[in-house]
DSSP file (Angstrom, degrees, kcal/mol; ACC not computed):
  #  RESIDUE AA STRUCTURE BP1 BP2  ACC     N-H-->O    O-->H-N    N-H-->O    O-->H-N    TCO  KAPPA ALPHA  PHI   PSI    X-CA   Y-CA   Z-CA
    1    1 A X              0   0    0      0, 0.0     2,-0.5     0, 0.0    65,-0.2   0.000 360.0 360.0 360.0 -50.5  -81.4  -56.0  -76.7
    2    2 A X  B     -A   65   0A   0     63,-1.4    63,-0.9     2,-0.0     2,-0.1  -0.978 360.0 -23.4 167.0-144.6  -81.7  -59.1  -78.6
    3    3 A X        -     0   0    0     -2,-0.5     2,-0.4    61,-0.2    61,-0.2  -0.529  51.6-156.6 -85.7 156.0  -83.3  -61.1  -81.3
    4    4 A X        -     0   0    0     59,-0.5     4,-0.1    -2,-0.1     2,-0.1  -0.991  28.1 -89.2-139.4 134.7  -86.8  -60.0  -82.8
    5    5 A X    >   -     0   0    0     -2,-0.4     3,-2.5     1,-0.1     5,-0.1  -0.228  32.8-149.6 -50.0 117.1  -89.8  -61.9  -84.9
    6    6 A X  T 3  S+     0   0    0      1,-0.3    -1,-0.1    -2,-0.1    56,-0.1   0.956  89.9  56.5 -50.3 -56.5  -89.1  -61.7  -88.4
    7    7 A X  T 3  S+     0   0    0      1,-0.2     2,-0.4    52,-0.1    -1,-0.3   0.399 110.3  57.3 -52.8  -1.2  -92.8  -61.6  -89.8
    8    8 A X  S <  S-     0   0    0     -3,-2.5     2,-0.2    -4,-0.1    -1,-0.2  -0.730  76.5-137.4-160.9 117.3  -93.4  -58.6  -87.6
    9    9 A X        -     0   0    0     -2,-0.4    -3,-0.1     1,-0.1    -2,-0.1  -0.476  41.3-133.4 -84.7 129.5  -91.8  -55.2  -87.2
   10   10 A X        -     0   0    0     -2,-0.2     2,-2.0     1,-0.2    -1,-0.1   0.152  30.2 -69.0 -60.1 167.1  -91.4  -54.5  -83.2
   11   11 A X        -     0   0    0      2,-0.0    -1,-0.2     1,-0.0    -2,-0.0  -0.321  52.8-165.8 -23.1  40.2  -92.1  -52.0  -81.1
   12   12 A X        -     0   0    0     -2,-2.0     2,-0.3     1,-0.1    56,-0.1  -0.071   9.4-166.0 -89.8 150.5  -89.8  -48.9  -81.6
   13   13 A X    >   -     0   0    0     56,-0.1     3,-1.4    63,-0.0    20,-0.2  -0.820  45.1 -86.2-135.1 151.0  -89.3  -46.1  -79.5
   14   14 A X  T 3  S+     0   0    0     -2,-0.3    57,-0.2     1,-0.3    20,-0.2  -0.414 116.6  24.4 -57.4 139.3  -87.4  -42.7  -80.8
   15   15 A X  T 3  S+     0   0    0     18,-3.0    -1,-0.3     1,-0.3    19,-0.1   0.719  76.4 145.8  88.8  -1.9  -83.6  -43.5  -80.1
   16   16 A X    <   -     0   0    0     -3,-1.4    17,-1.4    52,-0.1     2,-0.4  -0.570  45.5-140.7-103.6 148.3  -83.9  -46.7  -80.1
   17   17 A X  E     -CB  32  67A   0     50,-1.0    49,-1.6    15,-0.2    50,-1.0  -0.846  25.8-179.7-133.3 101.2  -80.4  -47.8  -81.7
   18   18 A X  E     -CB  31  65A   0     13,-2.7    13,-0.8    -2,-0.4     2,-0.4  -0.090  20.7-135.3 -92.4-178.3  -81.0  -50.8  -84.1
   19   19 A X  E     -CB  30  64A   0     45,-1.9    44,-2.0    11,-0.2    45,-1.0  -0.839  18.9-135.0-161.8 132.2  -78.3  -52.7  -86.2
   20   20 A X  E     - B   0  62A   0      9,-5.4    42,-0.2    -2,-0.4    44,-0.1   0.186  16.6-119.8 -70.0-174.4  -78.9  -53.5  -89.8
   21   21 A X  S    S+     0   0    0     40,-0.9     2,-0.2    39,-0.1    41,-0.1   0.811 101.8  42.2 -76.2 -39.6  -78.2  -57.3  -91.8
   22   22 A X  S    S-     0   0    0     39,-0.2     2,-0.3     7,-0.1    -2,-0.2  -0.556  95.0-105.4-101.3 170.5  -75.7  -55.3  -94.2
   23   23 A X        -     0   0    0     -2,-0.2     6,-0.3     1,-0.1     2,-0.1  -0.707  22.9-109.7-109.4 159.9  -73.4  -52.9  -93.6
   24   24 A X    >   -     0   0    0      4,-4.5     3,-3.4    -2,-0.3    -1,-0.1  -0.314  34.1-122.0 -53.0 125.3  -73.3  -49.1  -94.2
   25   25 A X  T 3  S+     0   0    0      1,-0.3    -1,-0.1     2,-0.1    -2,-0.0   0.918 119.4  54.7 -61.8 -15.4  -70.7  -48.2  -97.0
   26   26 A X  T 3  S-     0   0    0      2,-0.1    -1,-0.3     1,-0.0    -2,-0.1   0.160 129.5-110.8 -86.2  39.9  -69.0  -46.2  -94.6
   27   27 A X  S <  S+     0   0    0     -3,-3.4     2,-0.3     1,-0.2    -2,-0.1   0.447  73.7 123.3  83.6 -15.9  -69.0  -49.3  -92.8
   28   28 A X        -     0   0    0      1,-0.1    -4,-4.5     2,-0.1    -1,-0.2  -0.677  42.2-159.1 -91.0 150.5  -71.3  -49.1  -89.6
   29   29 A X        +     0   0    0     -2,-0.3    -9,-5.4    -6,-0.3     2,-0.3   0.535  66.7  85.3 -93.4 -36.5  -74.2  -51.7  -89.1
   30   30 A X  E     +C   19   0A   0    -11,-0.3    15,-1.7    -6,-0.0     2,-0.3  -0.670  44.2 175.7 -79.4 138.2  -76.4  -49.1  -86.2
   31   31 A X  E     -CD  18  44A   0    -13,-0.8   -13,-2.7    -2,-0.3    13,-0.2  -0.979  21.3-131.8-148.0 151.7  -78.1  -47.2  -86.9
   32   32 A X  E     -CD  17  43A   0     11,-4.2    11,-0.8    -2,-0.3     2,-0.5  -0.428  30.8-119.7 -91.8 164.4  -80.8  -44.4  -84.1
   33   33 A X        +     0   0    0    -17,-1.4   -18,-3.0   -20,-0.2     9,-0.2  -0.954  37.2 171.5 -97.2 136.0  -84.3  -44.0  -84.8
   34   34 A X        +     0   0    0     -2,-0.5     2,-0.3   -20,-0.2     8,-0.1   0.347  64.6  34.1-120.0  -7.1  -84.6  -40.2  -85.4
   35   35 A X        -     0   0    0      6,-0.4     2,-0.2     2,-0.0   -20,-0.1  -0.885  53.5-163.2-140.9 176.9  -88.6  -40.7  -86.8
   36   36 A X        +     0   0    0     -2,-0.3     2,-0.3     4,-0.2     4,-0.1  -0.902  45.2  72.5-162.6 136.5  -91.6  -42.6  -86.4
   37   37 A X  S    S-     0   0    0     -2,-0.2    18,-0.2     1,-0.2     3,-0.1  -0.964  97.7 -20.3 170.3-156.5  -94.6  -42.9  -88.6
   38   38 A X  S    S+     0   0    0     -2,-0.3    17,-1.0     1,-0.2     2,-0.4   0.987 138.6  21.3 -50.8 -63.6  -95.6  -44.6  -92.1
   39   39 A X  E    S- E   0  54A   0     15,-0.2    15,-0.3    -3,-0.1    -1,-0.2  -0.861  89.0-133.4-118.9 157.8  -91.9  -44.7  -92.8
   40   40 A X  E     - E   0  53A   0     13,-2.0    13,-3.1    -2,-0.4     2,-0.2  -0.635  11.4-133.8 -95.6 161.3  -89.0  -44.5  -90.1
   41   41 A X  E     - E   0  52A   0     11,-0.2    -6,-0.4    -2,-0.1     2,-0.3  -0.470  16.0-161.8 -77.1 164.7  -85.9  -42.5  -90.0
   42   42 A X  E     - E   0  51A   0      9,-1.6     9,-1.7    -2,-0.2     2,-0.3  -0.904  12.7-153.2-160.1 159.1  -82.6  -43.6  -89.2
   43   43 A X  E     -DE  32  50A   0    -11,-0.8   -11,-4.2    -2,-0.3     2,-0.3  -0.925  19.8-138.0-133.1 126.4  -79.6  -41.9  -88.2
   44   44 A X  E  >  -D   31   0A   0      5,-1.2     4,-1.3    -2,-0.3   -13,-0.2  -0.759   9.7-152.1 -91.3 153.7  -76.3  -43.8  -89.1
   45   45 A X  T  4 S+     0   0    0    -15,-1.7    -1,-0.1    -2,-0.3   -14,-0.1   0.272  91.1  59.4 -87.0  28.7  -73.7  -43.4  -85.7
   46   46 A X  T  4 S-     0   0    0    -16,-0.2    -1,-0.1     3,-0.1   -15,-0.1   0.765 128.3  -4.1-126.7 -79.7  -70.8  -43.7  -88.1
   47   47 A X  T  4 S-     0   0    0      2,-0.1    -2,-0.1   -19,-0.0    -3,-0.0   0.098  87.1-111.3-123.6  33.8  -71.3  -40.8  -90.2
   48   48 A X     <  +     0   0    0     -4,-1.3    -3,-0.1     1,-0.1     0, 0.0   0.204  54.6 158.2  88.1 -22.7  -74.2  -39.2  -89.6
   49   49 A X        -     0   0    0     -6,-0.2    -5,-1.2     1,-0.1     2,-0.5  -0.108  32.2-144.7 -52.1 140.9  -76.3  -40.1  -93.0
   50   50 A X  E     -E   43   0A   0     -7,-0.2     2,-0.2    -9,-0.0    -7,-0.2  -0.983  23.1-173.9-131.0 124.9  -80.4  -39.8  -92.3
   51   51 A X  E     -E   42   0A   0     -9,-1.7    -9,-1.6    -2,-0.5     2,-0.6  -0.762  17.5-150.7-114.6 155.4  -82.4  -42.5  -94.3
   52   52 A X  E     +E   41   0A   0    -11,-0.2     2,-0.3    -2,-0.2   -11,-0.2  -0.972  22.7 167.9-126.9 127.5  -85.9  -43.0  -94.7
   53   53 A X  E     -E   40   0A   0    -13,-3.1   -13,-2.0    -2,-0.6     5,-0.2  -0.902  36.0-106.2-150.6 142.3  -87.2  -46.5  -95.3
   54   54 A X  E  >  -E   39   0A   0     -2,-0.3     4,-1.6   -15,-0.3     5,-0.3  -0.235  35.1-115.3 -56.6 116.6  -90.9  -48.1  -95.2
   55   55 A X  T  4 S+     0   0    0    -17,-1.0     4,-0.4     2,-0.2    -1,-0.1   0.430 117.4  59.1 -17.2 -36.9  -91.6  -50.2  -92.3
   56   56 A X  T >4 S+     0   0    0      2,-0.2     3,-4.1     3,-0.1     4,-0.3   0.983 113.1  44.0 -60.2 -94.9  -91.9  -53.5  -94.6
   57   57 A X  T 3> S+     0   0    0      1,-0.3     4,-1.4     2,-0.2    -2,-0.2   0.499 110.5  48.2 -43.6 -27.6  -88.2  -52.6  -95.7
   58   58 A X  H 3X S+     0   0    0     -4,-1.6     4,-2.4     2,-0.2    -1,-0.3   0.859 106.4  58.2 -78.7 -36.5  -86.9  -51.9  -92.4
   59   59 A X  H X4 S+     0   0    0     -3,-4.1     3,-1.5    -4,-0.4    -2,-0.2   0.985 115.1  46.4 -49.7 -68.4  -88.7  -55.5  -91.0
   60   60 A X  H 34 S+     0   0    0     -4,-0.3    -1,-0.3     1,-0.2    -2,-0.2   0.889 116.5  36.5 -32.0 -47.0  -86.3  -56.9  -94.0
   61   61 A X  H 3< S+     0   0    0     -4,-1.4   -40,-0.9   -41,-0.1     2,-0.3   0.718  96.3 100.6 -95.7 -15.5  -83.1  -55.3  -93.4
   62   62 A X  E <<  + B   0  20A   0     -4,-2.4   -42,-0.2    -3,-1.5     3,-0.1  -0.672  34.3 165.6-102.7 139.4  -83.3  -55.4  -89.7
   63   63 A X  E     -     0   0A   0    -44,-2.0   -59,-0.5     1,-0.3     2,-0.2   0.951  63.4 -12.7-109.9 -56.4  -81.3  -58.1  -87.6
   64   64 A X  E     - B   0  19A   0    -45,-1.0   -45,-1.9   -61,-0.2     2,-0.6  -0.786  54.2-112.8-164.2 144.1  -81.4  -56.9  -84.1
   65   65 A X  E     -AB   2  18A   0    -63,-0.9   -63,-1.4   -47,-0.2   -47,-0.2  -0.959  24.8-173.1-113.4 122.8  -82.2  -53.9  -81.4
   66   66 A X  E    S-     0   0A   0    -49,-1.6     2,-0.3    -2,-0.6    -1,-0.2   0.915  70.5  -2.5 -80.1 -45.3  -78.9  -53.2  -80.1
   67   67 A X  E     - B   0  17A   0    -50,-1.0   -50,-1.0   -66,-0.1     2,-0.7  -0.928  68.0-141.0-151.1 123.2  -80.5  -50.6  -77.2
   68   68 A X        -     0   0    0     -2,-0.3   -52,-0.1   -52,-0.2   -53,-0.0  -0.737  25.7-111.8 -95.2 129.8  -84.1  -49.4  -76.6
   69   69 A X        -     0   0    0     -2,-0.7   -54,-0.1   -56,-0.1   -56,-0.1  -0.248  21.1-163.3 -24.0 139.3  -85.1  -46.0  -75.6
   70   70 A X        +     0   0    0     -3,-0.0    -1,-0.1   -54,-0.0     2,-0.1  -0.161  39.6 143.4-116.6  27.9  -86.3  -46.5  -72.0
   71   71 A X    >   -     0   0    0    -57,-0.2     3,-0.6     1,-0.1     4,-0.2  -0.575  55.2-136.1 -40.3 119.0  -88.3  -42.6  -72.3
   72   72 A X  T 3  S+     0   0    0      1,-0.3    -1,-0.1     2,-0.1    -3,-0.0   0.150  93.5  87.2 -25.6 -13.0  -91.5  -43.0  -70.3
   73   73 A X  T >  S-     0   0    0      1,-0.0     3,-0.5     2,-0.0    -1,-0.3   0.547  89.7-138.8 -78.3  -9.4  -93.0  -41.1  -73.4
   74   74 A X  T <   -     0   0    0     -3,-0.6    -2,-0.1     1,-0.2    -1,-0.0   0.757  59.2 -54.8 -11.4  71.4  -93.5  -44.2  -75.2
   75   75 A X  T 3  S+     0   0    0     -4,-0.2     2,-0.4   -61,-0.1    -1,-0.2   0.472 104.0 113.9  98.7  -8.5  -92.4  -43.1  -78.4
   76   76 A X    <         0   0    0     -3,-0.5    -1,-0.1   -63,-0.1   -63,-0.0  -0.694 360.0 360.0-134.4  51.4  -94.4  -40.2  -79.0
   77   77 A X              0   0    0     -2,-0.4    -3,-0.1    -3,-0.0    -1,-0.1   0.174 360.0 360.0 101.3 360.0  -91.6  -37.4  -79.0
């Protein structure tokens, strides 16, 4: 979707399919959102791996939102 303000972690919707500054060891950069809360999930699409990481960390590590959820739910299952 495009570029995002560093200083401020965006909006994120479940699904939402982000792609990280480093890469995966098996090699992928996307990774899904599978949670939402105090710390997110992620789902890698490469091989499956489910991470948990602190909003703060995710603000670091995250370059870009590759594809936003468009669910009418906003975000909230």
């Amino acid at each position: 979707m495009g570029w995002y303000n560093r200083g401020m972690l965006p909006d994120l919707r479940l699904k939402d399919v982000l792609r990280m500054r480093k890469s995966h060891p098996c090699g992928s950069f996307d990774w899904r959102v599978i949670r939402l809360g105090a710390d997110i999930g992620l789902e890698c699409l490469k091989c499956g791996r489910h991470i948990l990481l602190t909003r703060r960390e995710l603000s670091r590590r995250l370059k870009l939102i590759v594809a936003r959820n468009e669910d009418e739910s906003g975000g909230l299952g």
